[in-house]
C-alpha positions as CSV (number, residue, x, y, z in Angstrom):
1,X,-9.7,23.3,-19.7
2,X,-10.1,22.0,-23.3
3,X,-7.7,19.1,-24.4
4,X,-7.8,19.9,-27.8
5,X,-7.9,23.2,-29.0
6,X,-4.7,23.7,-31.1
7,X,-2.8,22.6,-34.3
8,X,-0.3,20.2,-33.7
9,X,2.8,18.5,-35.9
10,X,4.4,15.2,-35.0
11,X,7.1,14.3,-36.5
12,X,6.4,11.4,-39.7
13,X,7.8,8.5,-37.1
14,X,5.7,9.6,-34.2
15,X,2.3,9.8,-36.4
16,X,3.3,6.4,-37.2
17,X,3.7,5.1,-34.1
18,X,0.1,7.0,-33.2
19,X,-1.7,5.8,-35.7
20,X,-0.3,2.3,-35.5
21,X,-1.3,2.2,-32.1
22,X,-5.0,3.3,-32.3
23,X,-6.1,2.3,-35.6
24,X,-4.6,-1.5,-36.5
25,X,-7.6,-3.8,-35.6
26,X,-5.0,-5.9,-33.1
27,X,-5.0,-6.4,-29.3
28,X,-4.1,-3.4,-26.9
29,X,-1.0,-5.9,-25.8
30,X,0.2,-6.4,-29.5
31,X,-0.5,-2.2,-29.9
32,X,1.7,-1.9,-26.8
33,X,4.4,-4.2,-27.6
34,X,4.7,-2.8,-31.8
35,X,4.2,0.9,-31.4
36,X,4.1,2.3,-27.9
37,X,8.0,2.0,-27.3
38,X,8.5,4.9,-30.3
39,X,6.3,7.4,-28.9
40,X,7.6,6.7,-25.5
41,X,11.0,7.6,-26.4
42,X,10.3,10.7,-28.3
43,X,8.5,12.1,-24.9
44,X,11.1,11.1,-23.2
45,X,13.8,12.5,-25.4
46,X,12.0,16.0,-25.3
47,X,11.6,15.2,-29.5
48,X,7.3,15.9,-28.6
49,X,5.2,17.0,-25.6
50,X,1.9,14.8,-24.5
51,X,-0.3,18.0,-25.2
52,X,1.0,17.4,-29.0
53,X,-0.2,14.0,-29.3
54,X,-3.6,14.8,-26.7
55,X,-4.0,17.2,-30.2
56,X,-3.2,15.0,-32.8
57,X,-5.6,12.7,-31.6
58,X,-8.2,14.9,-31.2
59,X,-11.0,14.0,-34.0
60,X,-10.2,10.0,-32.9
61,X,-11.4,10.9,-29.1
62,X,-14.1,12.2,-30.1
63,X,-15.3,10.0,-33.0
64,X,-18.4,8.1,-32.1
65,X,-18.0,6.3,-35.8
66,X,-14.9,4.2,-35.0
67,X,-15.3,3.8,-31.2
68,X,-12.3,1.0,-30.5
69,X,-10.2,3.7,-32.2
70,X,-11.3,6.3,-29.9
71,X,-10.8,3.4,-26.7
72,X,-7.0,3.1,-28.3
73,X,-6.2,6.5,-27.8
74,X,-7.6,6.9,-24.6
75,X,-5.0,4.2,-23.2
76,X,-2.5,5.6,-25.4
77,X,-2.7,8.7,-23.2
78,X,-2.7,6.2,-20.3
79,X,0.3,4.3,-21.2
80,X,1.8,7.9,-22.2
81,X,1.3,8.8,-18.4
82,X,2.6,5.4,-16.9
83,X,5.4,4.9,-18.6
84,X,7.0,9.0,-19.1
85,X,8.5,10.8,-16.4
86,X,6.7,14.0,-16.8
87,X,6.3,16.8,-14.3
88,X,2.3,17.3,-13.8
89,X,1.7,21.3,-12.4
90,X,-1.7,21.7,-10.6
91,X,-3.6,22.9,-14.4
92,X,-1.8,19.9,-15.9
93,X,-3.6,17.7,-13.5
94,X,-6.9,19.4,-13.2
95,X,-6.7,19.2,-17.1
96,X,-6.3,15.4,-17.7
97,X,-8.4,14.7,-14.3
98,X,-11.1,16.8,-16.4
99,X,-10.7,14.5,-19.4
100,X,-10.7,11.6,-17.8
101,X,-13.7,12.0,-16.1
102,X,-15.6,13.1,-19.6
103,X,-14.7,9.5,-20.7
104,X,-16.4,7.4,-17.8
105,X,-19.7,7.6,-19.6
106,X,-18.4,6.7,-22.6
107,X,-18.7,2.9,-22.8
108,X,-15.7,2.1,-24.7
109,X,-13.6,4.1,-22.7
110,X,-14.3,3.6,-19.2
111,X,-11.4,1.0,-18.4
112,X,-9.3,3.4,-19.9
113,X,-10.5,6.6,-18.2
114,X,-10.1,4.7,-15.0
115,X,-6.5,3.9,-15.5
116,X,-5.3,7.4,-16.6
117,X,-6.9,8.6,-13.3
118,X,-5.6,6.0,-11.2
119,X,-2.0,6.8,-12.9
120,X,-2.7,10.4,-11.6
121,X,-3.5,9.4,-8.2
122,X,-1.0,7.7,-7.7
123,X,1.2,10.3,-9.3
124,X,0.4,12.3,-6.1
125,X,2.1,15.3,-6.2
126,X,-0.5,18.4,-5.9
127,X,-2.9,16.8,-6.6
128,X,-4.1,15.7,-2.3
129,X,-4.3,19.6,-2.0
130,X,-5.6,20.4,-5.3
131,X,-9.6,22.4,-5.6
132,X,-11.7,23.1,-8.0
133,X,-13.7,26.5,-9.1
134,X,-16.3,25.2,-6.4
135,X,-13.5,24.7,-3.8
136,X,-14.3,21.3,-3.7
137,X,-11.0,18.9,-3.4
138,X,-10.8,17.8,-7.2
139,X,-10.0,13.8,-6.1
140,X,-13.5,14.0,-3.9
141,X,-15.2,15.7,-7.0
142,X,-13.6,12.5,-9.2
143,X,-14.5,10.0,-6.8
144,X,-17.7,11.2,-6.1
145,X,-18.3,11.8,-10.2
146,X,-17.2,7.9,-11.1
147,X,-19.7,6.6,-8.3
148,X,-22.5,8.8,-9.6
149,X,-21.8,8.3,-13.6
150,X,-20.7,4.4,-13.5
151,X,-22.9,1.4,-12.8
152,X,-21.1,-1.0,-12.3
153,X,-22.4,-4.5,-13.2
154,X,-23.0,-3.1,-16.4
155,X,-19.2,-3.3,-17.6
156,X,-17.1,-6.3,-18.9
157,X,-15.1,-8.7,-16.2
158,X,-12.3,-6.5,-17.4
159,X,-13.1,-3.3,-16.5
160,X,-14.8,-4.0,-13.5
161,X,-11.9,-5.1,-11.9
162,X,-10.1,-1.7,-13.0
163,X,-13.0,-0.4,-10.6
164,X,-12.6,-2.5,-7.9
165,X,-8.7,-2.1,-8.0
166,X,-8.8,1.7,-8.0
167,X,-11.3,1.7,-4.9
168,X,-8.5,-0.7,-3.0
169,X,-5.9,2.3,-3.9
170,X,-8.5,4.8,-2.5
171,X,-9.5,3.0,0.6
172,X,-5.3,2.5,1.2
173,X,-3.9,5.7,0.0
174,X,-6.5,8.3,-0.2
175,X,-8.5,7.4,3.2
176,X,-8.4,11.3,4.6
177,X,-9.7,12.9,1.3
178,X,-12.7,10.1,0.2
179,X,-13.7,10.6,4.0
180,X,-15.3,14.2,2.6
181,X,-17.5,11.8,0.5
182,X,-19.1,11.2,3.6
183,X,-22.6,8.9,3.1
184,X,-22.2,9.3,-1.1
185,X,-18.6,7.3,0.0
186,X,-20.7,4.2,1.5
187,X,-23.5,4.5,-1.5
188,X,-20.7,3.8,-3.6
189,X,-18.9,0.8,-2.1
190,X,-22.9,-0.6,-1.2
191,X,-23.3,-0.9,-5.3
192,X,-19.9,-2.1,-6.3
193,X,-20.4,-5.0,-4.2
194,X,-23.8,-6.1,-5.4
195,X,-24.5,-8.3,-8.4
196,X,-20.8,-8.9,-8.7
197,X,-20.4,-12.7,-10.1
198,X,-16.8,-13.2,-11.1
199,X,-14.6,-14.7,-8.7
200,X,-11.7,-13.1,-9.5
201,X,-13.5,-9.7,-8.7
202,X,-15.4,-10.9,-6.0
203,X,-12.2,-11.7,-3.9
204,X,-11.4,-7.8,-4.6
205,X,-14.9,-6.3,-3.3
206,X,-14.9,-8.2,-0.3
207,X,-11.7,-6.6,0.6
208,X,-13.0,-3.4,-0.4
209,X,-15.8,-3.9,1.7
210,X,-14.4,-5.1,5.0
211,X,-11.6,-1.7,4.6
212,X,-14.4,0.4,4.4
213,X,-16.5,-1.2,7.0
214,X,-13.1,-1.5,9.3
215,X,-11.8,1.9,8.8
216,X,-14.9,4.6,8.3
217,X,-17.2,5.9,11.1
218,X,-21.1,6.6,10.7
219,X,-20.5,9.8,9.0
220,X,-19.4,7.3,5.7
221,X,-21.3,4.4,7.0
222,X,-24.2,5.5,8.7
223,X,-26.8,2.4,9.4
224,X,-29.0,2.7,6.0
225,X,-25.0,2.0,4.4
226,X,-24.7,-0.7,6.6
227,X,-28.0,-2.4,5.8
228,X,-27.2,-2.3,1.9
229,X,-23.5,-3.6,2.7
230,X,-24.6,-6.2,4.9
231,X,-26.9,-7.2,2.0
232,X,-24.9,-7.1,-1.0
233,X,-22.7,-9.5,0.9
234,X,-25.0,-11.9,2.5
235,X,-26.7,-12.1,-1.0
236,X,-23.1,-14.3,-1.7
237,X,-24.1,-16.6,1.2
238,X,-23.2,-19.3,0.7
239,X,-20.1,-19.7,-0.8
240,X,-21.2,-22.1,-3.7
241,X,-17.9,-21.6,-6.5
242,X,-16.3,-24.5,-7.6
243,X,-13.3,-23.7,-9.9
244,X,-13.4,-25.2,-13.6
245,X,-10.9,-28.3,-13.9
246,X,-8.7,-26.1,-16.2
247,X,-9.1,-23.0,-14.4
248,X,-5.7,-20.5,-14.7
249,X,-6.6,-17.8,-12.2
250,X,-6.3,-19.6,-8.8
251,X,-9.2,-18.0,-6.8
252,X,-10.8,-20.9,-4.8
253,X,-13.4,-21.4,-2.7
254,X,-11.5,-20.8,0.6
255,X,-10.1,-17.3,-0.8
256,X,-14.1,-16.6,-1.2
257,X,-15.3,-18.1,2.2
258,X,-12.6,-15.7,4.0
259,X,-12.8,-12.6,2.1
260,X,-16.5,-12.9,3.2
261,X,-16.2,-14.4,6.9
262,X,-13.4,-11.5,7.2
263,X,-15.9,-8.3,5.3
264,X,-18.4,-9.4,7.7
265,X,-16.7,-9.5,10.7
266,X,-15.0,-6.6,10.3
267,X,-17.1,-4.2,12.5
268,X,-18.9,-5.0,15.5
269,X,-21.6,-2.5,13.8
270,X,-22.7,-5.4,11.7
271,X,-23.3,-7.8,14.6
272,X,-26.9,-7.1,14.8
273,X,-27.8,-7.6,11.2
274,X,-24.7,-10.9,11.0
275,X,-25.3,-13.2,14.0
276,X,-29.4,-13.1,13.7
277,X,-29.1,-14.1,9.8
278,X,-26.0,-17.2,10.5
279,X,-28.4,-18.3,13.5
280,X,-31.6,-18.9,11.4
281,X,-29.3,-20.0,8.3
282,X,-28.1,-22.8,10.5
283,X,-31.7,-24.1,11.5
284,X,-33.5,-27.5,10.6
285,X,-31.2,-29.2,8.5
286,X,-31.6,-33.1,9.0
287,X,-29.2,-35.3,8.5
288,X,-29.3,-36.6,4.6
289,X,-29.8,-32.7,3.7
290,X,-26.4,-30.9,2.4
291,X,-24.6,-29.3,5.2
292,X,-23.1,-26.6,3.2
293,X,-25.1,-23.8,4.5
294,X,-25.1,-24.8,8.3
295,X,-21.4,-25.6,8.3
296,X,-20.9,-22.2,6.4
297,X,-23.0,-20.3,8.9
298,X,-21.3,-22.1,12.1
299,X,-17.7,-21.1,11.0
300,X,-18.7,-17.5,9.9
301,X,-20.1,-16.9,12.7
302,X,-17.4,-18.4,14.8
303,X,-14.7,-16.4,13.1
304,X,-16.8,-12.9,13.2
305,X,-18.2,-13.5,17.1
306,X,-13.7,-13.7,17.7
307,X,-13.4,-10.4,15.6
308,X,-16.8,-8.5,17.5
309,X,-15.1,-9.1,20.8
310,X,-16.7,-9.7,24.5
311,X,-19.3,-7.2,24.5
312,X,-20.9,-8.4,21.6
313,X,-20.6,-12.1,22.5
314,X,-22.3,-11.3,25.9
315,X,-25.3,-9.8,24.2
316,X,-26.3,-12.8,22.3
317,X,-25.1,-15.6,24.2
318,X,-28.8,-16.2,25.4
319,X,-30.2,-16.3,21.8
320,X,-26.5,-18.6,20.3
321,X,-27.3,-20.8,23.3
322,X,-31.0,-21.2,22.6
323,X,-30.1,-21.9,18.8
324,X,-27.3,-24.4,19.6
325,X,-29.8,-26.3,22.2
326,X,-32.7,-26.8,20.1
327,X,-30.8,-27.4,17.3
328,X,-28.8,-30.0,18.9
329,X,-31.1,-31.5,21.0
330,X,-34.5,-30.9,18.4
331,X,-33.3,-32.0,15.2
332,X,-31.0,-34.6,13.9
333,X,-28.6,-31.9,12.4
334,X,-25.2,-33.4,11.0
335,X,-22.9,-30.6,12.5
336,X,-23.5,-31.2,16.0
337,X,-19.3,-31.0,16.2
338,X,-19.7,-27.4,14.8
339,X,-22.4,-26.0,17.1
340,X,-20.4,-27.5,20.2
341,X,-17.1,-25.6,18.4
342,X,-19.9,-22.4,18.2
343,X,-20.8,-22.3,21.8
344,X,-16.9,-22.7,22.9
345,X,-16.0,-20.0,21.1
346,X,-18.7,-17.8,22.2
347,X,-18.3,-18.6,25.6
348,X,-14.5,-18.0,25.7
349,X,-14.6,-14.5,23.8
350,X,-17.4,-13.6,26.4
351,X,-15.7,-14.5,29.2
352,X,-12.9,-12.1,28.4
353,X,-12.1,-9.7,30.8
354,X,-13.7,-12.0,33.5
355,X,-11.6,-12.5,36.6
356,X,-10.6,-16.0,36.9
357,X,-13.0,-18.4,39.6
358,X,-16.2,-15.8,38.7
C-alpha cells in the first residue's frame, strides 16, 4: 500500500513545524525539543491526520539528494507514532510495517525505520494475528526481512544498539511468533553477535544471546546455530575492556565477564563446544605469565558447569580432573586456588542426586 499517493494541505503552522523539524541542519534532540510539540498537538487535537503529513513529506522520503533530510522525516513519523494516541486498523499497520521495512536498506534511515517498527510492535493490537497476501504472519515477514536486509556491524554505535534493543523486545514479547523463523531466527542472532566491539552493545547481545539459547529448541537452534553462537561469543574471550578514566556510561568489566559467563552457560547444549575450549584455555601458564585467561576460564567454567547441572558435570569429570591434575601437579600455574575451587564445584554439582554415604 503506497504511503504517498495524494495531495495533501497542512495548515501554515503545521508546515512550519514539518519543515523545521526535517530541514534545520541541528540535532534530532534540538528538532524534537523546537518543533515536534506543534505537530504533536495538532494530531492530537484532530486539527491533521498522520496520512497528511506521511504526504506532505513525500518528495523528502524519497530524496536521495538531501539524505539527513529524508533521515528527519523518517523519525518524525516515529516520534508522530510514539507520542499520538492513534487507533492503528490492520491496513494502517500493514501500511507503515510496509514502509518501514522499505527504509532498512536505506543507510540513513535504518535507526529510524527500526524505531517506527518497534513503536508498532509494541503497539500490539492486531498486529500478533495480522498476515500478509502470502499468509505469512507480517511480524515473521519483518523480522525475517531486517535479518536478511541488515548487516549489522556495518552501522554506527547508535543504531546498532536500536538493533540489539528491538531483538531483546522480540526475544521477551514476541517469543511465539519469531519461533516461525525457525533456523533463519538463530542465523540472525549468530551475526548480531559477531564483530560487535562497543561495550555498551556488547552487554546487550550477550543477553540476547543467552535468551535465545535459554528459551528456543533445535528447530531455532539447531547445532550448525550453535556452533556460530558458541563462536561469535568465545571470539570475546577473554574479557579484556578496561573503562576510560572519564568514561560516562558505567559498563565495566564485571557487567562483560557475566553477560558472557551467563550466554554461555545458558544451555547445557553448549557444554560440548564450552568446557573443551575453558579446559585447554586454562593450560601451561607459568607463573610470571598473566593469569587473566586461566583465571577467566576457571570461573566461567565454574559458573556454567553450576548452570549445565549433574548430568553434564558427570560426563566430563574424567577429562576436568585430568586437566586440574596435570595442571596442578605439571606446571607451576599461579591459580592453583582456582583449579582446587574448579574441581569442588564439579564434584558437588555431580554428586547431585547421589544418596548420601554412596
Amino acid at each position: 500500500v503506497p504511503l504517498v499517493s495524494l495531495m495533501a494541505v497542512l495548515s501554515e503552522a503545521v508546515q512550519a513545524a514539518v519543515d523545521g523539524y526535517v530541514k534545520q541542519s541541528v540535532s534530532v534532540e534540538d528538532s524534537r525539543e523546537r518543533h515536534l510539540p506543534e505537530v504533536v498537538a495538532a494530531l492530537t487535537e484532530k486539527h491533521v491526520e498522520l496520512l497528511d503529513i506521511v504526504i506532505y513529506l513525500g518528495g523528502t522520503l524519497d530524496n536521495a539528494k538531501e539524505p539527513q533530510e529524508r533521515r528527519y522525516a523518517v523519525l518524525l513519523l516515529v516520534d508522530c507514532l510514539e507520542r499520538v494516541e492513534m487507533k492503528l486498523n490492520g491496513v494502517h499497520l500493514e501500511t507503515f510495517l510496509q514502509f518501514f521495512r522499505s527504509k532498512l536498506s536505506d543507510w540513513q534511515c535504518i535507526e529510524g525505520a527500526i524505531n517506527g517498527i518497534s513503536v508498532l510492535f509494541r503497539r500490539e493490537g492486531d498486529l500478533r494475528t495480522l498476515r500478509g497476501e502470502d499468509q505469512q504472519l507480517l511480524v515473521v515477514a519483518t523480522v525475517r526481512h531486517l535479518f536478511q536486509t541488515v548487516h549489522v556491524p556495518s552501522h554506527t554505535q547508535g543504531t546498532r544498539k536500536v538493533l540489539h534493543n528491538f531483538v531483546a523486545m522480540l526475544l521477551t514479547d514476541w517469543r511465539d511468533e519469531i519461533s516461525e523463523l525457525r533456523e533463519a531466527l538463530g542465523d540472525g542472532i549468530a551475526s548480531m553477535v559477531d564483530e560487535e566491539r562497543d561495550p555498551r552493545n556488547l552487554v546487550i547481545a550477550f543477553s540476547n544471546a543467552a535468551a535465545f539459547l535459554r528459551h528456543f529448541d533445535a528447530t531455532c537452534c539447531p547445532r550448525q546455530v550453535l556452533v556460530s553462537v558458541f563462536e561469535g561469543l568465545t571470539s570475546y574471550f577473554p574479557i579484556s575492556f578496561k573503562p576510560p578514566k572519564d568514561d560516562k556510561f558505567g559498563i565495566t568489566p564485571d557487567n562483560l565477564r557475566d553477560g558472557l559467563y551467563a550466554a554461555l552457560g545458558s544451555t547445557p547444549r553448549m557444554a560440548e563446544f564450552v568446557i573443551p575450549f575453558l579446559l585447554d584455555a586454562s593450560k601451561d601458564i607459568e607463573s610470571g605469565d598473566d593469569a587473566t585467561t586461566i583465571s577467566q576460564a576457571l570461573a566461567c567454567l565454574t559458573r556454567c558447569l553450576t548452570k549445565y547441572g549433574k548430568d553434564v558435570a558427570r560426563e566430563h569429570l574424567k577429562d576436568i580432573l585430568a586437566t586440574v591434575r596435570d595442571q596442578v601437579c605439571r606446571t607451576t600455574t599461579p591459580c592453583v586456588a582456582e583449579f582446587a575451587d574448579l574441581l569442588r564445584c564439579t564434584l558437588s554439582v555431580a554428586m547431585q542426586g547421589v544418596p548420601t554415604g554412596l
